[in-house]
LUMMI-472219 format. One record per residue (C-alpha): x, y, z; chain; residue in three letters; residue number from 1. Coordinates in nm, 2 decimals. Layout:
# LUMMI-472219
east north up chaine residu num
X Y Z A ALA NUM $
...
# end
This chain:
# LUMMI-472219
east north up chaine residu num
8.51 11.40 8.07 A UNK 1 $
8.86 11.32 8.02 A UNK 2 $
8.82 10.99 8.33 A UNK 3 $
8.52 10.92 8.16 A UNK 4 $
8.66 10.90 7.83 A UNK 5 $
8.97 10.68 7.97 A UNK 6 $
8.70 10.46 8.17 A UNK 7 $
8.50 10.40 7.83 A UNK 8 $
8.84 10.29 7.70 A UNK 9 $
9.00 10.09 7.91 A UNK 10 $
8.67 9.92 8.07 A UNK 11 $
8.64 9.64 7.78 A UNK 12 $
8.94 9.48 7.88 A UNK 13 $
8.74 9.32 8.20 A UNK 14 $
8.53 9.09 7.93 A UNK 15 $
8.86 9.03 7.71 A UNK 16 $
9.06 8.95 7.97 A UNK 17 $
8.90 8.58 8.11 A UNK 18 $
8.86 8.53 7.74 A UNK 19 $
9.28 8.60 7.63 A UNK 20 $
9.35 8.36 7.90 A UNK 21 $
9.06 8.09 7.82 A UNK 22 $
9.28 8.11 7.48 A UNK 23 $
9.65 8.13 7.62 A UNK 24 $
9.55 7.81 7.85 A UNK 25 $
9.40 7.62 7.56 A UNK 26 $
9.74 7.41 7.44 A UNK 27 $
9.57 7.14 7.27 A UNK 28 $
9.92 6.97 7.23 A UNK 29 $
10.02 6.97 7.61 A UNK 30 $
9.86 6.62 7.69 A UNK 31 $
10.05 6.47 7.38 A UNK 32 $
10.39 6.65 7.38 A UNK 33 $
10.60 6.44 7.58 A UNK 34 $
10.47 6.14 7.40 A UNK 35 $
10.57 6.29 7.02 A UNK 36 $
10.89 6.36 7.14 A UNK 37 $
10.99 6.03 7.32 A UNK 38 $
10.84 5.90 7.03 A UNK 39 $
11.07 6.04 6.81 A UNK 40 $
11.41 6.13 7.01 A UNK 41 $
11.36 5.87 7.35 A UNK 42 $
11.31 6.00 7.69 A UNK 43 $
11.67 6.14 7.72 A UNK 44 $
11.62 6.37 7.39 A UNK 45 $
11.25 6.44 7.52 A UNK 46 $
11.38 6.57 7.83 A UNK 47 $
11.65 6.75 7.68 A UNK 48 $
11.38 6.97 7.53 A UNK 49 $
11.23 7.05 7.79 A UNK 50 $
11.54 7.14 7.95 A UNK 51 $
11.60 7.41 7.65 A UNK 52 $
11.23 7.54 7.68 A UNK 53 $
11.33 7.61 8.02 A UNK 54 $
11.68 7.80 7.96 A UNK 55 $
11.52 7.96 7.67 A UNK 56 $
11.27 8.10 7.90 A UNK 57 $
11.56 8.26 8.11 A UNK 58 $
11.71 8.43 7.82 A UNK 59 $
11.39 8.61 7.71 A UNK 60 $
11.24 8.63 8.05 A UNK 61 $
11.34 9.00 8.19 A UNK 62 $
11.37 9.12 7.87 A UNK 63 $
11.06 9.09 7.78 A UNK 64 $
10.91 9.19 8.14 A UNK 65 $
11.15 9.53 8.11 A UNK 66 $
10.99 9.55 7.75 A UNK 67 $
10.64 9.51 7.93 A UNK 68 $
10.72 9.77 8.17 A UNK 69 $
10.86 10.03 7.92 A UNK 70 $
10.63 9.96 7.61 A UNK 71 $
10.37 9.90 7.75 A UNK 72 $
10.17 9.54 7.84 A UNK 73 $
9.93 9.56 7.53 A UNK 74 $
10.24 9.54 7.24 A UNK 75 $
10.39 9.24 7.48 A UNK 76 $
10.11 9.05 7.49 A UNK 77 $
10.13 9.08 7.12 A UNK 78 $
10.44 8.95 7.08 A UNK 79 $
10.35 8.64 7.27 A UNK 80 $
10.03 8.56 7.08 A UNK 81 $
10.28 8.57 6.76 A UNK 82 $
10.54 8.34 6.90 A UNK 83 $
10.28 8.08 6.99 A UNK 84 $
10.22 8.10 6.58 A UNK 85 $
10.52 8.06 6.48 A UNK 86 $
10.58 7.75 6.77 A UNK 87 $
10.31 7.58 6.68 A UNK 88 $
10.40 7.58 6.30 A UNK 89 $
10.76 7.47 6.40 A UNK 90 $
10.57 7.16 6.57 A UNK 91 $
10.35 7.11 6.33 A UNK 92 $
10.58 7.08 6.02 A UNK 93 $
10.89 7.00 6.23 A UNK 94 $
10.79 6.60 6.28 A UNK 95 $
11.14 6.39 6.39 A UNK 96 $
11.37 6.69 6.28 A UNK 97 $
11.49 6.75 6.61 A UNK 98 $
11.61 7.15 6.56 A UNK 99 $
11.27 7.27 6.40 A UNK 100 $
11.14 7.10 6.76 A UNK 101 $
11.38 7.32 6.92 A UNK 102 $
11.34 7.62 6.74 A UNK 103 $
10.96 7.57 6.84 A UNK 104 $
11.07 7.55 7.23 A UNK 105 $
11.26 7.85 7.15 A UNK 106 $
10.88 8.06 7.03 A UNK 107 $
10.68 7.86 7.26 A UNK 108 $
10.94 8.02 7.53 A UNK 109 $
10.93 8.35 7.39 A UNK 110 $
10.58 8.34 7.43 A UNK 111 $
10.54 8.26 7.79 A UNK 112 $
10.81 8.51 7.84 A UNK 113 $
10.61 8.75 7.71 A UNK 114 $
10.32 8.61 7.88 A UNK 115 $
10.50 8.57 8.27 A UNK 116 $
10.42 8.88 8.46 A UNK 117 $
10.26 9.05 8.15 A UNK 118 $
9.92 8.91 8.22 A UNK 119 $
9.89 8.96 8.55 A UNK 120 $
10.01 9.30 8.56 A UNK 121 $
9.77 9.40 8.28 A UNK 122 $
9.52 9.28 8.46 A UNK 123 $
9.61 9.47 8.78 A UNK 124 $
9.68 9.76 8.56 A UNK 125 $
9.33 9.75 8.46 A UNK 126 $
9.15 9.73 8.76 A UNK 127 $
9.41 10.00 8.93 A UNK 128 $
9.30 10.27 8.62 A UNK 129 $
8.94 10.20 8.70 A UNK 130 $
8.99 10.22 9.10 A UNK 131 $
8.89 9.87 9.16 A UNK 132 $
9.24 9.71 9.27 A UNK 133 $
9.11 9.61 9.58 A UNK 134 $
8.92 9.36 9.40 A UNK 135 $
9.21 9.19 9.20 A UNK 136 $
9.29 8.88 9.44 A UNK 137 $
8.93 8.77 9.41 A UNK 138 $
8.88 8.85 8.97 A UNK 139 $
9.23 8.71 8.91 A UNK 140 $
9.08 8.40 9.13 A UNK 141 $
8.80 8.40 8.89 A UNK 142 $
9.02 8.45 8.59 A UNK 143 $
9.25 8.19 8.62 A UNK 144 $
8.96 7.90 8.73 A UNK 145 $
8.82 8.02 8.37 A UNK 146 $
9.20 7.93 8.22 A UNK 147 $
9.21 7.60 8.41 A UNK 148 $
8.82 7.54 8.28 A UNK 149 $
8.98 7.59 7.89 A UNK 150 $
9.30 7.39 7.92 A UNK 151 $
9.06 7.11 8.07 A UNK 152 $
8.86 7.12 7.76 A UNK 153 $
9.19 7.14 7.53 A UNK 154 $
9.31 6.83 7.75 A UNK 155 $
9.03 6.66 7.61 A UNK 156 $
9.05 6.75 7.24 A UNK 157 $
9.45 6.71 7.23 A UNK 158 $
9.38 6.32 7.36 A UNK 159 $
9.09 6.27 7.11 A UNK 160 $
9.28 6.43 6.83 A UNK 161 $
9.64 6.25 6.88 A UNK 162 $
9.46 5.89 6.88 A UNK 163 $
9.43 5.98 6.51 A UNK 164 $
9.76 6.15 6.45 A UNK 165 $
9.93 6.39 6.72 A UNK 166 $
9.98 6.65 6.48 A UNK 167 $
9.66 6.73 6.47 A UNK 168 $
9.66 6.88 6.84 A UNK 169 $
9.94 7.11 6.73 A UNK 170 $
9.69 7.20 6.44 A UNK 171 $
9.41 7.24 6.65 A UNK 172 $
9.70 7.56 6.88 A UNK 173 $
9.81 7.73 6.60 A UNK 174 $
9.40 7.82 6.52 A UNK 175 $
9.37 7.90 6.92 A UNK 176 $
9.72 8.12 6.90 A UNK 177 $
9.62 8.35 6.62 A UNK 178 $
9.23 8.40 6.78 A UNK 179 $
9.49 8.47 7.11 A UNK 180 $
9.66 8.76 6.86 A UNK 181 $
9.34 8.83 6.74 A UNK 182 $
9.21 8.90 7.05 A UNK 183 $
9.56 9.08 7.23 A UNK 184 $
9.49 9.34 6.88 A UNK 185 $
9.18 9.42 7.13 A UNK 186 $
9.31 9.52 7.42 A UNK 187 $
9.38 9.83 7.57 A UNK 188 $
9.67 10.02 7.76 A UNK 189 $
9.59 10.10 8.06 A UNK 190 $
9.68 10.46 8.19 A UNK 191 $
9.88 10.38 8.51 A UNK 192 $
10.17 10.63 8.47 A UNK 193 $
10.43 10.39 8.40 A UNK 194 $
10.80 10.48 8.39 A UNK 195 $
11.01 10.18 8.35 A UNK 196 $
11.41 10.28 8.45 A UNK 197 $
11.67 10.20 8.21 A UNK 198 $
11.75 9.83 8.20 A UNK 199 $
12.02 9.79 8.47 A UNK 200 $
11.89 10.05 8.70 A UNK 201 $
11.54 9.88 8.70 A UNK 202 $
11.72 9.54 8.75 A UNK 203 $
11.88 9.74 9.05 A UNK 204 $
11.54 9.87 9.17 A UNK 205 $
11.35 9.60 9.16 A UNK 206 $
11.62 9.41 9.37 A UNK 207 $
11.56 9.64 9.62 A UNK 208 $
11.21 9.52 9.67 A UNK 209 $
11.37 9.19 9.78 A UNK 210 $
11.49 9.35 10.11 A UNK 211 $
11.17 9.33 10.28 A UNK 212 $
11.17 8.98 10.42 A UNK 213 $
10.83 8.92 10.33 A UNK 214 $
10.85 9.03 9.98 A UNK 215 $
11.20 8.81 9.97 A UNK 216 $
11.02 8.47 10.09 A UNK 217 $
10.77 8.48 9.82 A UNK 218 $
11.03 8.58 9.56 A UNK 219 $
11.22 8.25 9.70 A UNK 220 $
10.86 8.04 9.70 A UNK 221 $
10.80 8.19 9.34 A UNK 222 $
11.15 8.00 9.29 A UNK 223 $
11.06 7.69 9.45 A UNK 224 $
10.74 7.73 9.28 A UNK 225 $
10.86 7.63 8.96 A UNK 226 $
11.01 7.31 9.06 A UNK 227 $
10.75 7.17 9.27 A UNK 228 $
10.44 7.25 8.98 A UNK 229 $
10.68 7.04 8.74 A UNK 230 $
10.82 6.76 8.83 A UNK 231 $
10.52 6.55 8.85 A UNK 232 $
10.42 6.70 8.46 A UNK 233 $
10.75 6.67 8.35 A UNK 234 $
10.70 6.30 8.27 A UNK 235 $
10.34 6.23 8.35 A UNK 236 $
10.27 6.15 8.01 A UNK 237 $
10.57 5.85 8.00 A UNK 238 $
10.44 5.77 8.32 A UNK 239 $
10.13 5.71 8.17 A UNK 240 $
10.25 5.45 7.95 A UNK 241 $
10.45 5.28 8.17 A UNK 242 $
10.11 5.23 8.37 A UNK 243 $
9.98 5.09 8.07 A UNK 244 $
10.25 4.91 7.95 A UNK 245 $
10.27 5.01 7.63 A UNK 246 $
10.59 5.09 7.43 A UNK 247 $
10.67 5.46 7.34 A UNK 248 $
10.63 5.39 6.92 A UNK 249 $
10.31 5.23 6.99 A UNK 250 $
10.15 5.45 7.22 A UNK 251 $
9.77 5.28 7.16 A UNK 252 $
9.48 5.44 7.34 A UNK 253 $
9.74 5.67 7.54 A UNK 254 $
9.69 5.99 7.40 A UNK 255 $
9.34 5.95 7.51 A UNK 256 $
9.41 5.88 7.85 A UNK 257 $
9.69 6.17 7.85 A UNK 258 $
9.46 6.42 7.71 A UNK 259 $
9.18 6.31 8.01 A UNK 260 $
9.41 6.30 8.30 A UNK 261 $
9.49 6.63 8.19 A UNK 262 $
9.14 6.74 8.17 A UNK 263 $
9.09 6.60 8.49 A UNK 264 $
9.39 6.82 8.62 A UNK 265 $
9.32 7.16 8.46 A UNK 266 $
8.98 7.08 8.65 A UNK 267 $
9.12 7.03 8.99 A UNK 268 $
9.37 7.33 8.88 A UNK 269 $
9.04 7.58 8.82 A UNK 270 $
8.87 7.48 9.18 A UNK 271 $
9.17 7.55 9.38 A UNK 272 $
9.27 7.88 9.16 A UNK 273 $
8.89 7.96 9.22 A UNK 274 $
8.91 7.89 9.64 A UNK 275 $
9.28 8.04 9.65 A UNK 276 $
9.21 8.39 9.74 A UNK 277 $
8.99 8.28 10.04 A UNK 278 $
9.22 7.99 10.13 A UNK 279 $
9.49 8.27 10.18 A UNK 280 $
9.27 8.49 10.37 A UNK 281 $
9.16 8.21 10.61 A UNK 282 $
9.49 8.03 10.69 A UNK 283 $
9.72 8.29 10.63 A UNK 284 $
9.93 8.32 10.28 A UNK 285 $
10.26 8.12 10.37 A UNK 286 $
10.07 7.85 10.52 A UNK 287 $
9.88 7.81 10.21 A UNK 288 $
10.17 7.82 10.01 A UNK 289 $
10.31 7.61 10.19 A UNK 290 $
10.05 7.34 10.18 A UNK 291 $
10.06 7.31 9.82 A UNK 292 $
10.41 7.25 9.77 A UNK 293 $
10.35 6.99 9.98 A UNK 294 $
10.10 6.81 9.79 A UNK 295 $
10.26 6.88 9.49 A UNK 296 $
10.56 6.70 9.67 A UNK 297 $
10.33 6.38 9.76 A UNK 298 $
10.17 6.41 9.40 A UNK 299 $
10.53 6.30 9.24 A UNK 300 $
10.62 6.06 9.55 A UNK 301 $
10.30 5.92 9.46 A UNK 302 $
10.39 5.84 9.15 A UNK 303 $
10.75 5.76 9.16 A UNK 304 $
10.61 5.48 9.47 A UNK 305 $
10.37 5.27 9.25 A UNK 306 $
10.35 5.28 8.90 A UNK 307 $
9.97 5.20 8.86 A UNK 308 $
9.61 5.39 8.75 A UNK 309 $
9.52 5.41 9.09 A UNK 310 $
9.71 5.67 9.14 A UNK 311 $
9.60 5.88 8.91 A UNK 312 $
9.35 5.99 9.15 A UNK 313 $
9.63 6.16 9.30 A UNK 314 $
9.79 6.30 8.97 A UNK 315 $
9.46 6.47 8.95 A UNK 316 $
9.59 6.73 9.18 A UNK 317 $
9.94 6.81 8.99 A UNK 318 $
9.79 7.12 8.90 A UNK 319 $
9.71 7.25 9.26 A UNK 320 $
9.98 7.48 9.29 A UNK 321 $
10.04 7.61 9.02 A UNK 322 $
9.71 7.74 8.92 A UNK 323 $
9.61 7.90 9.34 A UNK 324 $
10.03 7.99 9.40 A UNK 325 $
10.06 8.24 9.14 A UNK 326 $
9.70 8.42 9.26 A UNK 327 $
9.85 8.46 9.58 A UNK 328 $
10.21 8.55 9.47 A UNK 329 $
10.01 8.80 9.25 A UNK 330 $
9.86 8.97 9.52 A UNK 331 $
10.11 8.96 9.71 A UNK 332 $
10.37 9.17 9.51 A UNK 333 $
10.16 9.40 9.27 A UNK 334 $
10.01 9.66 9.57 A UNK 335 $
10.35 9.68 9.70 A UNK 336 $
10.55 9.73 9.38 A UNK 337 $
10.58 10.05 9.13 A UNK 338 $
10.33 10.02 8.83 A UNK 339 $
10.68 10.06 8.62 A UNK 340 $
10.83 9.76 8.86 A UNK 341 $
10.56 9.50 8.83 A UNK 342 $
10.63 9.28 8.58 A UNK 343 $
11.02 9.30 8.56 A UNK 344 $
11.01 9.20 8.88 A UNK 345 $
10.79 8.88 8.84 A UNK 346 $
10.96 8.84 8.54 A UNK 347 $
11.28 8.78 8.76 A UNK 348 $
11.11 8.57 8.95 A UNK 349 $
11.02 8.34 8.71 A UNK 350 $
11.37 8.34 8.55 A UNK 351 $
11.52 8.26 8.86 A UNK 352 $
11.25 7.97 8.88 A UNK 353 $
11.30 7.83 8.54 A UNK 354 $
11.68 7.88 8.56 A UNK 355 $
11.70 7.65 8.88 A UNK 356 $
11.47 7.40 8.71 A UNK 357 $
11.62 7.39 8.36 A UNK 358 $
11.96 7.34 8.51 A UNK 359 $
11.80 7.05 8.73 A UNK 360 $
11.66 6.84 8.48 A UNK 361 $
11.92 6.89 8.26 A UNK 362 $
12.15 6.71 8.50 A UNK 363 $
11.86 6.46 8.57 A UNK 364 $
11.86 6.39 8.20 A UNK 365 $
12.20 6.31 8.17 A UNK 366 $
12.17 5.95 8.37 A UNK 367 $
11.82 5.91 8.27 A UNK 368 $
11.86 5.60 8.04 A UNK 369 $
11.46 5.56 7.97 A UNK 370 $
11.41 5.53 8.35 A UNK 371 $
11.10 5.69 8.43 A UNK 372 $
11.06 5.57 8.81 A UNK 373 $
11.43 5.67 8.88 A UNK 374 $
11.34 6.04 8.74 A UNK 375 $
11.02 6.04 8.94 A UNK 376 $
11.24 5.90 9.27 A UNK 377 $
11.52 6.22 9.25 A UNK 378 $
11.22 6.41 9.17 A UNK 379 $
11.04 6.33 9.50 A UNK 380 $
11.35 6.38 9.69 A UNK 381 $
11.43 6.67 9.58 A UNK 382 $
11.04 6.81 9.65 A UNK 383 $
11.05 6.71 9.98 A UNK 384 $
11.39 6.89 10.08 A UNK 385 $
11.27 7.25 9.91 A UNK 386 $
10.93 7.21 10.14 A UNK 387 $
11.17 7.18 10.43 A UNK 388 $
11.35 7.46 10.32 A UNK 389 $
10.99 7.69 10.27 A UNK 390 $
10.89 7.62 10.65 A UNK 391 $
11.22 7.69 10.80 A UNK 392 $
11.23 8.03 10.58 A UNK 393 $
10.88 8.12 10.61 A UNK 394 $
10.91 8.09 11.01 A UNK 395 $
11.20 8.35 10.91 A UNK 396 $
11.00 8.60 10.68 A UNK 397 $
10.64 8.55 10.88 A UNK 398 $
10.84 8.65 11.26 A UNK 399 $
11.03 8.98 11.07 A UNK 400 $
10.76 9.04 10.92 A UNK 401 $
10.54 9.05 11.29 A UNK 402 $
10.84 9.22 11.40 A UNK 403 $
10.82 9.48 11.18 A UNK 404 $
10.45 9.58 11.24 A UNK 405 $
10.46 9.60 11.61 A UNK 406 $
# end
């Protein structure tokens, strides 16, 4: 009676779950971000923002994955669905005042904190209480193509609302953040047993994961990771208007094209988050990996080569990586990791990610001077080398690993 009763409980979460992350992927304001703040503070200020986003996500990022392990996921989730609320009223109300902006970076980074490691975990969590873990590769697949299927939708409705005024697409999130809270208020804990250690000792333990080589190389790929989804978004949207010429305070019919390149992308995003699970089993994980960084790498060479709209054929595939990488990287750590472990430790991966890439482009910005192509140029360099770098260490991981097993 008593697994009955905690299968009756817990087994709603399977039809919430595509739905919270339908809503957590539904930023109506991504398309058109970049574009209100070059707008109002010029390329240098807008990439100083993102910069800050970035190192605010370090400081709140194992916190609030220890929190997630010792709370419990539910109560985090929470707290990132309430963030987004108060972000998106920062941008909202915050127009050319460049520290409400900030303070918004600051929620909007609390609540991908919250959200980094939390998700996935829960989901796991889920499936793990109802004896179905086997299956999690495959749903989280199908899960994430259903987030990239929203945010291409959003895509579309943050370019249609910013030709009319791009506050309108920060409007448009705050009413999808609090349905998100609305909806986190309906999940359920899962049972799993889980006993997170004191801070530093779980800091400790889940180091000690990293000694297994294999379990170390995707750490260092969920590093890389970061990096190599970015750099291409990072200024796709002044990209945008350089291909069509148009100044940044008189941005025309870009939002438009912004909010339908991203649509575009998101779509792109959902087939290959949809195919990653049987991409991984049929070429092998680290090859797979591996071959998305690389196109990810090409994606921002692309553009940084030839500033024109045909190649935003190949922008389409930004997304790529970062919606099949994190599928894999899922599956990858969660069977192998305590239920208590779980999502400090992809919390620190992610730290460790956005540390490395906050601390990039804020050096970037400092020589930026408006110059979009230059950016793109250090960006595709710097791709390139940390795609060298995975094959050399993957060789590494994949022949210890072999090794290991024999």
């Amino acid at each position: 009676m008593e697994s009955a009763s905690a299968y009756a409980a817990v087994e709603p979460n399977l039809r919430l779950i595509p739905l919270h992350q339908a809503l957590t992927r539904s930023l109506v304001w991504l398309p058109i971000f970049v574009l209100f703040t070059r707008a109002r503070f010029d390329l240098d200020g807008a990439l100083v923002l993102a910069s800050l986003y970035y190192l605010f996500v370090v400081v709140l990022e194992v916190p609030s994955g220890w929190m997630s392990d010792r709370l419990g996921r539910t109560i985090t989730l929470r707290i990132a669905a309430a963030s987004w609320v108060g972000a998106h009223l920062s941008f909202l109300i915050g127009d050319d005042r460049f520290w409400a902006i900030m303070l918004g970076q600051f929620l909007l980074a609390g609540g991908f904190a919250s959200l980094s490691g939390t998700d996935v975990t829960f989901h796991f969590d889920t499936l793990e209480s109802l004896g179905l873990e086997r299956e999690f590769a495959r749903r989280e697949a199908r899960v994430a193509s259903i987030g990239f299927a929203a945010a291409a939708m959003s895509g579309v409705a943050g370019g249609v609302l910013g030709l009319v005024d791009l506050r309108l697409a920060f409007l448009a999130s705050l009413a999808l953040a609090v349905a998100q809270l609305v909806v986190a208020m309906r999940l359920v804990e899962p049972p799993t047993g889980r006993h997170a250690d004191p801070f530093v000792r779980q800091l400790r333990t889940c180091a000690g994961y990293l000694r297994d080589r294999w379990i170390g190389w995707i750490f260092f790929y969920g590093v890389v990771l970061v990096t190599l989804e970015h750099v291409a978004f990072t200024v796709a949207q002044p990209w945008i208007t350089e291909v069509l010429d148009r100044p940044a305070d008189d941005l025309g019919v870009t939002p438009l094209l912004t909010g339908t390149t991203f649509a575009v992308v998101a779509i792109v995003g959902s087939v290959a988050a949809r195919s990653s699970a049987r991409l991984g089993e049929r070429f092998g994980v680290a090859p797979t990996l591996i071959g998305f960084g690389a196109l990810s790498a090409a994606v921002v060479t692309g553009m940084a080569l030839w500033v024109h709209a045909a190649m935003l054929v190949l922008l389409a595939f930004r997304s790529a990586q970062g919606a099949a990488a994190p599928v894999l990287i899922s599956a990858a750590v969660a069977p192998v990791t305590a239920p208590g472990h779980r999502a400090t430790l992809l919390s620190i991966n992610s730290l460790a990610g956005r540390l490395s890439y906050g601390v990039f482009l804020l050096v970037v910005t400092t020589d930026a001077e408006d110059d979009v192509v230059g950016v793109l140029t250090t960006f595709s360099i710097v791709s390139w080398s940390l795609v060298a770098v995975l094959i050399v260490t993957a060789w590494w991981a994949t022949r210890g690993r072999a090794a290991a097993t024999t």
